[in-house]
TORLUMTOR-758069 format. One record per atom (N, C-alpha, C): residue number from 1; residue in three letters; atom name; x, y, z. Coordinates in nm, 4 decimals. Layout:
R   seq   type   atom         xx         yy         zz
R   NUM    ALA     CA          X          Y          Z
...
***
This chain:
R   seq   type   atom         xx         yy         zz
R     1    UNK      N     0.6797     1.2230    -0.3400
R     1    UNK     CA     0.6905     1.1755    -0.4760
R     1    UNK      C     0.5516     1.1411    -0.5272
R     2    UNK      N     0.4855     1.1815    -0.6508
R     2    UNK     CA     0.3681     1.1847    -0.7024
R     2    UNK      C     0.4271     1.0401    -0.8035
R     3    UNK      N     0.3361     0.9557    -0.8469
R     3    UNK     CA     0.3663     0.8291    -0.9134
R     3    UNK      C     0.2794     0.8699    -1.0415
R     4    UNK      N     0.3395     0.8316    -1.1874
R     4    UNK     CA     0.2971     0.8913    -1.2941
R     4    UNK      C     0.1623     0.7930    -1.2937
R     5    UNK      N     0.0941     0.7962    -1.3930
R     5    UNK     CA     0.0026     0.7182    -1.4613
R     5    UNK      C     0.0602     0.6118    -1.4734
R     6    UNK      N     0.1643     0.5934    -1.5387
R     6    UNK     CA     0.2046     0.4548    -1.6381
R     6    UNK      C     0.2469     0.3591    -1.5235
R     7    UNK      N     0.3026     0.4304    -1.3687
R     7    UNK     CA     0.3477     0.3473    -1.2773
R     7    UNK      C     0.2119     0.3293    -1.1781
R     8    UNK      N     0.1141     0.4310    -1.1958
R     8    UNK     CA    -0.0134     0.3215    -1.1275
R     8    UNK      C    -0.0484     0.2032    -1.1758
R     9    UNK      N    -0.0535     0.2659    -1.3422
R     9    UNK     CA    -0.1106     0.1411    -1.4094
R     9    UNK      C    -0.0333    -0.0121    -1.3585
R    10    UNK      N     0.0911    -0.0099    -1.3643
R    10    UNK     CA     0.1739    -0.1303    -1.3537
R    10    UNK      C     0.1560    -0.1284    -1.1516
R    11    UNK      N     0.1417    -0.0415    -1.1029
R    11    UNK     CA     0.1244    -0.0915    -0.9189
R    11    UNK      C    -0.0218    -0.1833    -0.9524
R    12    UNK      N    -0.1325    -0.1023    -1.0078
R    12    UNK     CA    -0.2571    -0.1696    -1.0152
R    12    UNK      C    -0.2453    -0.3502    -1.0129
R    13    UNK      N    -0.1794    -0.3412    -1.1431
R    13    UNK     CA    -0.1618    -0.4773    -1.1814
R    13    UNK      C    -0.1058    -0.5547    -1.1132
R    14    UNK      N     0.0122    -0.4968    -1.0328
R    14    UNK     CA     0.0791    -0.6403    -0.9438
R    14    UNK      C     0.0181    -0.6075    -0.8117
R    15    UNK      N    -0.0910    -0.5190    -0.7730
R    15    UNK     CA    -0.1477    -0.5278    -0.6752
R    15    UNK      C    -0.2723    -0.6494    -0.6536
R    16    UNK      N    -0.3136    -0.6228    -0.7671
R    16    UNK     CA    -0.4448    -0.6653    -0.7953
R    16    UNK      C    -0.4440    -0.8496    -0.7753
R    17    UNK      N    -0.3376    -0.9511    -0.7627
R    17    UNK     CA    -0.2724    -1.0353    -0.6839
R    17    UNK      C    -0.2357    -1.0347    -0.5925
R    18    UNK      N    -0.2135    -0.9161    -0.5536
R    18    UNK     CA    -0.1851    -0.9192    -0.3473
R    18    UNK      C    -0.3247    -0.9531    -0.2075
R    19    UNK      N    -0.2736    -1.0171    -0.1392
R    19    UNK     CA    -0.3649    -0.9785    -0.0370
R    19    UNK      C    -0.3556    -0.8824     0.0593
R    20    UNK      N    -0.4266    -0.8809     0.1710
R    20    UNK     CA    -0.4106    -0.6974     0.2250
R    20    UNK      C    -0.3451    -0.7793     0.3240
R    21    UNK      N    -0.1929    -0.6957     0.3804
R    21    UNK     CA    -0.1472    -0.7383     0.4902
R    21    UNK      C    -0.1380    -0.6681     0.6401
R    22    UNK      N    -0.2588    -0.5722     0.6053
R    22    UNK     CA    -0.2539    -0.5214     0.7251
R    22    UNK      C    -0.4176    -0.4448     0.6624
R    23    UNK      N    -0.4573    -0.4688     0.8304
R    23    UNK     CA    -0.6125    -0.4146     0.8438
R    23    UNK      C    -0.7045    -0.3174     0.9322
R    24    UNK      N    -0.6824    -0.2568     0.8625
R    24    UNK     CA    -0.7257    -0.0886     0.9853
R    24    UNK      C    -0.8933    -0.0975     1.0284
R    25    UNK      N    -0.9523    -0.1373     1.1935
R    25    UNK     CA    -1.0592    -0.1481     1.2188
R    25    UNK      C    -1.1389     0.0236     1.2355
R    26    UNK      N    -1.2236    -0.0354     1.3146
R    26    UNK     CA    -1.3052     0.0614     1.3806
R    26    UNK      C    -1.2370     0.1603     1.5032
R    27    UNK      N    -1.1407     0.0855     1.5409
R    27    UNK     CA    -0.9990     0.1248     1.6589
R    27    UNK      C    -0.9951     0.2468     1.5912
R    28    UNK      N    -0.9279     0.2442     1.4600
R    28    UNK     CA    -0.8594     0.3616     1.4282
R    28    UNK      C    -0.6990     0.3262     1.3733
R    29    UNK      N    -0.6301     0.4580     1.4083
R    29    UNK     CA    -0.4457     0.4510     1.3666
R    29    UNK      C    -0.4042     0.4333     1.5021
R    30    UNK      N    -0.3251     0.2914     1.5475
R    30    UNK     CA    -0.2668     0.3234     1.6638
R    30    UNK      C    -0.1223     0.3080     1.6073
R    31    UNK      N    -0.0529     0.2781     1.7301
R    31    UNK     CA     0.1012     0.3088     1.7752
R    31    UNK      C     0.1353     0.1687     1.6504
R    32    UNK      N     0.0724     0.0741     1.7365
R    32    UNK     CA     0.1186    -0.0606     1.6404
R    32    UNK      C     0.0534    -0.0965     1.5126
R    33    UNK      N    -0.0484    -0.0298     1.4972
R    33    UNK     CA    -0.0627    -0.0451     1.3280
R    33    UNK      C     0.0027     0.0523     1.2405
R    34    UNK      N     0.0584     0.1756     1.3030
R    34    UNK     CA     0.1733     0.2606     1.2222
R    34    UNK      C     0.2773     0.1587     1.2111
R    35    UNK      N     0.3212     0.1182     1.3016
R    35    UNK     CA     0.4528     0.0398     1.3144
R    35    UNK      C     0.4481    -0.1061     1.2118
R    36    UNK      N     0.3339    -0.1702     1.1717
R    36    UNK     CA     0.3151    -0.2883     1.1093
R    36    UNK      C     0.2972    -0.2510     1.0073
R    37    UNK      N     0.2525    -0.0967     0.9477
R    37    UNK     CA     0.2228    -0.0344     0.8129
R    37    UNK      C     0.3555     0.0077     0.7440
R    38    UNK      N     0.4338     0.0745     0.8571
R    38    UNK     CA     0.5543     0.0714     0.8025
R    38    UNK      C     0.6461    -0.0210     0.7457
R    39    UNK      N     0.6204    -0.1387     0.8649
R    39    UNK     CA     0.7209    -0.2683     0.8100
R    39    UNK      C     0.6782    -0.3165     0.6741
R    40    UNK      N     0.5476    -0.3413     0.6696
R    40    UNK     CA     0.4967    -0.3718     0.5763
R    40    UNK      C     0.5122    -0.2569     0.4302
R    41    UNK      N     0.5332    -0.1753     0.4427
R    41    UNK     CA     0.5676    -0.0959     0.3152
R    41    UNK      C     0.7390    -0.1103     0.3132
R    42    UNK      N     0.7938    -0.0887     0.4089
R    42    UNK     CA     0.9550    -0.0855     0.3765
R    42    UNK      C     1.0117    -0.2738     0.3479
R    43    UNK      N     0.9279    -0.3677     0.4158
R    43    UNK     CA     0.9810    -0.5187     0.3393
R    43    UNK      C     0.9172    -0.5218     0.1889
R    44    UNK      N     0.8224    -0.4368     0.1685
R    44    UNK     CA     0.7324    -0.4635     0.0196
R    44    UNK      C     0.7011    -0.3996    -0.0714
R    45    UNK      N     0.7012    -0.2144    -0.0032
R    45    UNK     CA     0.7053    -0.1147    -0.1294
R    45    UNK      C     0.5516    -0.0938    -0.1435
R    46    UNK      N     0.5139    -0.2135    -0.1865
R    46    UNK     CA     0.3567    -0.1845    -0.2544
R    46    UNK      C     0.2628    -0.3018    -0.1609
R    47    UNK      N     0.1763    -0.2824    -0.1133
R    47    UNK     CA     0.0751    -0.3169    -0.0326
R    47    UNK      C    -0.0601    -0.2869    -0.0409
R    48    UNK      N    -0.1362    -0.4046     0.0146
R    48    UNK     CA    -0.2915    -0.4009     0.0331
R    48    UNK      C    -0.3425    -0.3754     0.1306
R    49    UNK      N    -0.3461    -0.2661     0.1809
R    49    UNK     CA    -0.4252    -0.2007     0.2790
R    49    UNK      C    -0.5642    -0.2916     0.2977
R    50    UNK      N    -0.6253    -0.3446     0.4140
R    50    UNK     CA    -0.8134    -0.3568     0.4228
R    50    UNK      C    -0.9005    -0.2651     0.5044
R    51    UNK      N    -0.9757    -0.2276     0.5337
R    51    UNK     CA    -1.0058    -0.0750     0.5743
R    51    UNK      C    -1.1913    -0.1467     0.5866
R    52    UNK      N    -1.1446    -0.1996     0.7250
R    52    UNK     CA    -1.2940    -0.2900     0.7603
R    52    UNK      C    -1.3828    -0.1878     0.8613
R    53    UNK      N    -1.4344    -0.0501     0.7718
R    53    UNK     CA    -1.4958     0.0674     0.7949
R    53    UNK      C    -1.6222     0.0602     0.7376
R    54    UNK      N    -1.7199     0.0892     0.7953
R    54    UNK     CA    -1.8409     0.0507     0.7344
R    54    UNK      C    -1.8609     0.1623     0.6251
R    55    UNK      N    -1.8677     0.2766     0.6342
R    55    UNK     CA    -1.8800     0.4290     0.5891
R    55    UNK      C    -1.7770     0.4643     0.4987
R    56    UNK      N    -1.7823     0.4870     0.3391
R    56    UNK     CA    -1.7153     0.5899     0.2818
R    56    UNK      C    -1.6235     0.6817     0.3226
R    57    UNK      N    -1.6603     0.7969     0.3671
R    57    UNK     CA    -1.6032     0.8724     0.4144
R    57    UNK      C    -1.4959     0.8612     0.5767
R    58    UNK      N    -1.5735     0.7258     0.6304
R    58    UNK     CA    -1.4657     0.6978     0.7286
R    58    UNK      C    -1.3387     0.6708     0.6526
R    59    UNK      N    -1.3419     0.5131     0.5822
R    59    UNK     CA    -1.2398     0.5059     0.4987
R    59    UNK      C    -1.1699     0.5863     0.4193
R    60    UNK      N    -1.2677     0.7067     0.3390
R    60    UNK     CA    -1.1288     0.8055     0.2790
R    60    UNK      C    -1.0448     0.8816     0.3699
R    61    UNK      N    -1.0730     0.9129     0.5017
R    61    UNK     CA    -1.0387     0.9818     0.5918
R    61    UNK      C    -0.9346     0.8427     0.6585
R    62    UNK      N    -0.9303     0.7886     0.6438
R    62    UNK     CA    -0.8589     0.6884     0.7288
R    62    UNK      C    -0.7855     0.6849     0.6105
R    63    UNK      N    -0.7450     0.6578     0.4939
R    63    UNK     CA    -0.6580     0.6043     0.4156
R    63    UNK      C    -0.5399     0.7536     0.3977
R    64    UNK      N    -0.6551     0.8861     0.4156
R    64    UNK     CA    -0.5366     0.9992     0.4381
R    64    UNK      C    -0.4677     0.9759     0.5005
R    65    UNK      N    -0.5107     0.9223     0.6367
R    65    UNK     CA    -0.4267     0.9730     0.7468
R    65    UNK      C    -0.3124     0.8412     0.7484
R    66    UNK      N    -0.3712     0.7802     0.6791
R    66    UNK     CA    -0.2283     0.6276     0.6876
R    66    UNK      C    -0.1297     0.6922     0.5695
R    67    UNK      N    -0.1593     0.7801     0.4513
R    67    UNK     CA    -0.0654     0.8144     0.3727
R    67    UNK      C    -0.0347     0.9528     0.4773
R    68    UNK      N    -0.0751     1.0124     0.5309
R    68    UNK     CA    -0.0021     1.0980     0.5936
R    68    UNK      C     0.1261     1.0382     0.6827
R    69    UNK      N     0.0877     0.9785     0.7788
R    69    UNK     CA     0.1658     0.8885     0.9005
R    69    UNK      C     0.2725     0.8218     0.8099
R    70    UNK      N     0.2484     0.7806     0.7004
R    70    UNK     CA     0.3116     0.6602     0.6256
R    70    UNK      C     0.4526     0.7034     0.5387
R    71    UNK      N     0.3822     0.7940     0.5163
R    71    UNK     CA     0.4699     0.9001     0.3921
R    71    UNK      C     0.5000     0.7990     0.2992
R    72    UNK      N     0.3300     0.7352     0.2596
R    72    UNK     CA     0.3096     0.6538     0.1300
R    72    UNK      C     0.2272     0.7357     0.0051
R    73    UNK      N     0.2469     0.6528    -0.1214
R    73    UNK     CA     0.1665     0.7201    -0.2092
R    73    UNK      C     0.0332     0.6644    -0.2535
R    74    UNK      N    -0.0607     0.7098    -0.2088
R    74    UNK     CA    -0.2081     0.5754    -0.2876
R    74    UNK      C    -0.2121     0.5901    -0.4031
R    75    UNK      N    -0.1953     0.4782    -0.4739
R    75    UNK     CA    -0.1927     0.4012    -0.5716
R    75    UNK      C    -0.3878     0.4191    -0.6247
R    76    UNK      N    -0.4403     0.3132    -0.5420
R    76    UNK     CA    -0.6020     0.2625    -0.5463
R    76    UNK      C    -0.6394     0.2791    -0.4256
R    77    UNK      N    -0.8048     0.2789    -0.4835
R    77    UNK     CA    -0.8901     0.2240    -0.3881
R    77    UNK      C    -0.9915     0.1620    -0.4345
R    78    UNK      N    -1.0584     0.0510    -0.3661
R    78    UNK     CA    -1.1763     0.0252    -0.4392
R    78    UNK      C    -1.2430    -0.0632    -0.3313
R    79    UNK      N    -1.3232    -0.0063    -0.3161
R    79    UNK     CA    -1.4352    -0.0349    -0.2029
R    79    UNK      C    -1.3916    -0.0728    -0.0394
R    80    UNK      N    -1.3104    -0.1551    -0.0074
R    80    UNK     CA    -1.2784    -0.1271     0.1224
R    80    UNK      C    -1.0963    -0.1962     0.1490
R    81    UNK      N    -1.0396    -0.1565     0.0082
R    81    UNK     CA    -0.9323    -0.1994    -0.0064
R    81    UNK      C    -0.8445    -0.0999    -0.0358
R    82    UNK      N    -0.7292    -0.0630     0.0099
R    82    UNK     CA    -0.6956     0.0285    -0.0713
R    82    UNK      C    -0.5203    -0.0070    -0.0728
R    83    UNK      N    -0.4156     0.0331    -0.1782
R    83    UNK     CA    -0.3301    -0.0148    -0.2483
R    83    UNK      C    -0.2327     0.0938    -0.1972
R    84    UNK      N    -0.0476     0.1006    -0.1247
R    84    UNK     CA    -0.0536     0.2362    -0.1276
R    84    UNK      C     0.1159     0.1513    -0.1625
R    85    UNK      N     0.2035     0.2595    -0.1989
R    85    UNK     CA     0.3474     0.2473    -0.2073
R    85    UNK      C     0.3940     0.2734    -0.1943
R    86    UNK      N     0.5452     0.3077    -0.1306
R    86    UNK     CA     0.6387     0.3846    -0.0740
R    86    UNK      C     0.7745     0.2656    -0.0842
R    87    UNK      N     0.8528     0.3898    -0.2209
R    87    UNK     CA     0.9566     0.3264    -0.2562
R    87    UNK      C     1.0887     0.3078    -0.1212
R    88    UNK      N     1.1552     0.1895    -0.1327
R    88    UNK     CA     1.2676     0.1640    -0.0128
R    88    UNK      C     1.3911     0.1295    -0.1121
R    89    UNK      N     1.4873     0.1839    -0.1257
R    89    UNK     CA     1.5861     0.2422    -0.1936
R    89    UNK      C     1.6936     0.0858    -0.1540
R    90    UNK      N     1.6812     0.0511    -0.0944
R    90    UNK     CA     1.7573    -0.0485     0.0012
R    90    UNK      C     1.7111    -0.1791     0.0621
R    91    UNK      N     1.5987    -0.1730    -0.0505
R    91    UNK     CA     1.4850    -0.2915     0.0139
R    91    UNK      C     1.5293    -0.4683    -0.0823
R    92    UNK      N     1.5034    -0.5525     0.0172
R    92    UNK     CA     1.5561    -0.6694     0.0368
R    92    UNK      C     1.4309    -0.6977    -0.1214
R    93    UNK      N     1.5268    -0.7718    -0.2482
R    93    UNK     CA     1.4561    -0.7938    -0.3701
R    93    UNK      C     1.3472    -0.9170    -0.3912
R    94    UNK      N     1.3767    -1.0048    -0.2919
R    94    UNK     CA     1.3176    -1.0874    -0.2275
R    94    UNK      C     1.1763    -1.0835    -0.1790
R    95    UNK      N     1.1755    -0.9411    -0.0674
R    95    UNK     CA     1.0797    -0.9403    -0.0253
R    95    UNK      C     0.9473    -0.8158    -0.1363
R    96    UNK      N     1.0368    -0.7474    -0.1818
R    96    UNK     CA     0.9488    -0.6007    -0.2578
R    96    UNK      C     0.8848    -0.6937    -0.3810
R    97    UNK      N     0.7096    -0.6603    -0.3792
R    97    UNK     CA     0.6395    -0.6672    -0.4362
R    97    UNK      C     0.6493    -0.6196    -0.6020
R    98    UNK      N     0.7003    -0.5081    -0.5871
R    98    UNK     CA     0.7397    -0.4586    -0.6951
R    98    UNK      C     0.8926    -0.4934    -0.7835
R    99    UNK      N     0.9826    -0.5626    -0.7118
R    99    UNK     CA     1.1423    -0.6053    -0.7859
R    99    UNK      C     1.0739    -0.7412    -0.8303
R   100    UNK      N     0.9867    -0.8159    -0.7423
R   100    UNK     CA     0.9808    -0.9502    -0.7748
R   100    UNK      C     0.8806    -0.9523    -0.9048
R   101    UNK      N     0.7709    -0.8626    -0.9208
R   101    UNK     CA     0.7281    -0.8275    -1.0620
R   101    UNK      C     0.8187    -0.8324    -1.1677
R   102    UNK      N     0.8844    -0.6813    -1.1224
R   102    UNK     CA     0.9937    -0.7033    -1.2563
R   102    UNK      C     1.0665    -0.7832    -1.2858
R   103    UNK      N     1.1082    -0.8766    -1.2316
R   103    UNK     CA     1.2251    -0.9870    -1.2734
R   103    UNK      C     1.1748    -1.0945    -1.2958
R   104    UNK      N     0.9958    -1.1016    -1.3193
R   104    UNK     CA     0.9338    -1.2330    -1.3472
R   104    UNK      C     0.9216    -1.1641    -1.5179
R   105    UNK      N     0.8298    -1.0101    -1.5498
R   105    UNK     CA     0.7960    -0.9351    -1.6001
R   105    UNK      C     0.8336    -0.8502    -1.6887
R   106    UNK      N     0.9491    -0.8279    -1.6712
R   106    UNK     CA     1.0110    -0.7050    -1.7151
R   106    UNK      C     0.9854    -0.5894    -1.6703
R   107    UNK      N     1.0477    -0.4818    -1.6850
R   107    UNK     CA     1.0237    -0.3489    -1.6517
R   107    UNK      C     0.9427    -0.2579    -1.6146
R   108    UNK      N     0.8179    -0.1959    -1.5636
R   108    UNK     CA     0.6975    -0.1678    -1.6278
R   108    UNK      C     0.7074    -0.0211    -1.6487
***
């Protein structure tokens, strides 16, 4: 699923209040940061990636491969942060970043 413009714009915004809840080192992608990336997108939808990579190009190459593994959509990036989302059809309203927007917010 490709996310239009109008729904980055509105991820941007309720991202841009999040903190990153998960943080990809110098390690790399292991077993358990797939597994904590996942939880973390299926309790929340929309998330703050931190990507504590010294190098550019490490980080764009690392944020592929977490939307590859992830079967998320990136949203942002901006400097060693990056924003990604993956809608959960069945996700607790409580916990998704994105329901609790809208019902403070309205629609976006």
């Amino acid at each position: 699923m490709s996310l239009s413009q109008a729904q980055k714009k509105a991820f941007r915004s309720i991202g841009h209040h999040l903190n990153p809840v998960v943080t990809v080192s110098e390690n790399g992608v292991s077993e358990n940061l797939l597994a904590e990336l996942n939880r973390a997108l299926t309790d929340h939808e929309l998330i703050k990636v931190k990507l504590a990579l010294p190098e550019r190009d490490e980080r764009a190459a690392m944020v592929a491969e977490l939307i590859t593994n992830s079967r998320a959509d990136l949203v942002q990036t901006i400097g060693k942060m990056a924003l990604l989302y993956r809608r959960n059809p069945q996700v607790n309203p409580k916990l998704s970043n994105v329901t609790r927007f809208e019902n403070h917010h309205g629609r976006y």
